[in-house]
C-alpha positions, 0 to 999 in steps of 0.5 A: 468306697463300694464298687460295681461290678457289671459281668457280662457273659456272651452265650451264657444261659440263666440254667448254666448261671444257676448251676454256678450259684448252687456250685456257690452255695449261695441263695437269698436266704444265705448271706452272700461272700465276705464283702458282698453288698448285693446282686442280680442277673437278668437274660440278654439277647446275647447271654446273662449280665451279672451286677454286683455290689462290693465292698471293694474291688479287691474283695470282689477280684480275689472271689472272682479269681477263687471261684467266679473263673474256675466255677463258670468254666466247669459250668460251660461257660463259653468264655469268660466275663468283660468287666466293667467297674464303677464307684459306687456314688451311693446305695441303699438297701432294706436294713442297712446303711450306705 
């Protein structure tokens, strides 16, 4: 079952978040990490809130582990992301299937 991923990250900034993408290497024309199913970020009155959508939760916790952890540190990143998960009841998007 896909899974959710809420991050939020108190005092972060969109100029830092961009950094970690590039750090990434990941853009809208690329495909995402092995497992991805789909993201976005918005600013908060308190920092940036990350959503992502993965295959599993397990995928997503050995990505953030690998690089989300390490990467946002090196970028600045005040502290790290309270997490929430949720199953995924349904999704969609352009050209594939739930």
């Amino acid at each position: 079952m896909a899974v959710a991923i809420i991050m939020e990250f108190t005092g972060a900034t969109l100029e830092q978040y961009d950094q970690v993408i590039g750090k990434m290497g990941l853009t809208p024309e690329k495909p995402g990490p092995a497992g991805s199913l789909g993201h976005w970020v918005a600013a908060t009155d308190t920092g940036i809130i990350v959503t992502d959508l993965w295959q599993t939760k397990e995928l997503f916790d050995t990505f953030a582990k690998e690089q989300i952890g390490p990467i946002t540190a090196e970028a600045g990143f005040p502290e790290p992301p309270k997490v929430t998960y949720l199953d995924a009841h349904n999704y969609f998007m352009p050209g594939a299937a739930a």
